[in-house]
N, C-alpha and C positions, 0 to 999 in steps of 0.2 A: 575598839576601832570606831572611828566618826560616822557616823550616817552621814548618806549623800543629802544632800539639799539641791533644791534649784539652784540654777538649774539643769545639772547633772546629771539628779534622778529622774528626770523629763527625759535625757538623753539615754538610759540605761534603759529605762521603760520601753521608750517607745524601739530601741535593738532589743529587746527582747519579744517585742510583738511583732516583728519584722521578724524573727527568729522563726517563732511561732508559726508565723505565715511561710515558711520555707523560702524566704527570701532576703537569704545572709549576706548581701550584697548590701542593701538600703538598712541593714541592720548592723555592718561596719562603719557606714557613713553616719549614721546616727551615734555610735560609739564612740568613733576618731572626735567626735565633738566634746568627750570628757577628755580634759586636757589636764587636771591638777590632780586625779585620785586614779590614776593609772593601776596602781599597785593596790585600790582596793579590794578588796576577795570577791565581791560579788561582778566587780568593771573583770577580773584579770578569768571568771570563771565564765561570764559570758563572753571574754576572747577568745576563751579555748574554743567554748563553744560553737560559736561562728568558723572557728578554723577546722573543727572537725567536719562542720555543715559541707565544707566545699574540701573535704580529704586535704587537706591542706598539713600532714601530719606531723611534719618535721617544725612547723613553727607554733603546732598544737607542741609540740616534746617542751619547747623551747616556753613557752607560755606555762604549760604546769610546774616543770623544774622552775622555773622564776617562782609559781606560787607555791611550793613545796619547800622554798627558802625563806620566802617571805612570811608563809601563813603555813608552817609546818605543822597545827595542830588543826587544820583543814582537812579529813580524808578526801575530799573531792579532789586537790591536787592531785595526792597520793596515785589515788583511782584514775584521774584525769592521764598522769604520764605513761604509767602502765599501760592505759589502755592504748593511746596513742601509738606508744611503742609495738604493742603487738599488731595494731594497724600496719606498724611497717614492717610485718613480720618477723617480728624479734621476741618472742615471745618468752625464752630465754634472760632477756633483758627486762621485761617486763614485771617476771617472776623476782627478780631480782630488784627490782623498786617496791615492789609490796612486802614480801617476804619478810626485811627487817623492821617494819613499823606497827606487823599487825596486831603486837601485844599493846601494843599505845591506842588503838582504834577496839576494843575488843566485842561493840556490839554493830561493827559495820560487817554486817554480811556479805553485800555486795563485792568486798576484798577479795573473801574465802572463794563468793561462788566465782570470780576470776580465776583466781590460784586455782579454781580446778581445771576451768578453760586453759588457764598458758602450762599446766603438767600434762593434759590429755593431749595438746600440741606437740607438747617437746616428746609424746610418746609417753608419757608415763600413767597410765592409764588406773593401777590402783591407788597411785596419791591421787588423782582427778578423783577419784569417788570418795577418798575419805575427805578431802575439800569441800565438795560437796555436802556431804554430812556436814561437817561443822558448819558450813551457808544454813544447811537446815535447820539446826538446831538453836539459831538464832534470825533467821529470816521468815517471811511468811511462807507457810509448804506450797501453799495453792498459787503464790505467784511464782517461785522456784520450781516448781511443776511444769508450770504451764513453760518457762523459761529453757528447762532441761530439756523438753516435747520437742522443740525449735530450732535450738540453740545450737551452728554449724560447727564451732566447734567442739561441741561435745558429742556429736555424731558417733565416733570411736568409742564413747562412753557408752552411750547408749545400744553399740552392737556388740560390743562386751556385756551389757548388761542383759541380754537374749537368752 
């Protein structure tokens, strides 16, 4: 994939520190400015990211599936749709975009500790925990920890685990 050059990456930058600053609004207008590298991973993963900023979820779905075609050896799409999708409470469908890719990503944790969050949703509360395990067993314990402690929807997980 090409690296950006000016001055594009002036334009990605400076939507990313307008991201940063919580103000995804001057951080689209700075974006809409890269006009030839639309479809690169990093321009199409800070659109998501701006769409998530403002729950904008349906053109977040539509942004990751674009880069989960385009840049299918991305887990961030992967991550990115899923999670989108369970934003708009589908969590069902969510489960169902990660599910088939996880053997291809085998050290993204953050996948697994999903896939516990959209089973303990759909109800299924001992696949949430062995998801979970496997998050563990390749993720760091102390930020999964601190992540399970919080974490709304694994609530159900955690009052089973009492």
């Amino acid at each position: 994939m090409k690296d950006l050059e000016p001055p594009e990456i002036h334009f990605v930058n400076a939507a990313q520190g307008w991201l940063e600053l919580n103000n995804p609004a001057e951080a689209q207008a700075e974006l809409d400015q890269v006009t030839d590298f639309k479809s690169h991973l990093i321009v199409m993963d800070l659109q998501w990211r701006i769409y998530a900023a403002i729950k904008a979820w349906e053109k977040a779905v539509d942004t990751a599936a674009e880069t989960t075609t385009t840049h299918p050896n991305a887990p961030f799409g992967w991550i990115h749709l899923a999670y989108a999708l369970h934003e708009m409470q589908k969590p069902a469908e969510a489960y169902e975009v990660l599910k088939p890719v996880l053997d291809r990503f085998p050290k993204e944790w953050l996948m697994r500790y999903n896939m516990a969050c959209y089973a303990v949703q759909m109800g299924r509360i001992d696949e949430g925990k062995s998801w979970l395990a496997r998050a563990n067993e390749i993720g760091d314990k102390k930020e999964l920890a601190e992540l399970f402690a919080t974490d709304p929807d694994l609530a159900p997980l955690r009052k089973a685990s009492r």
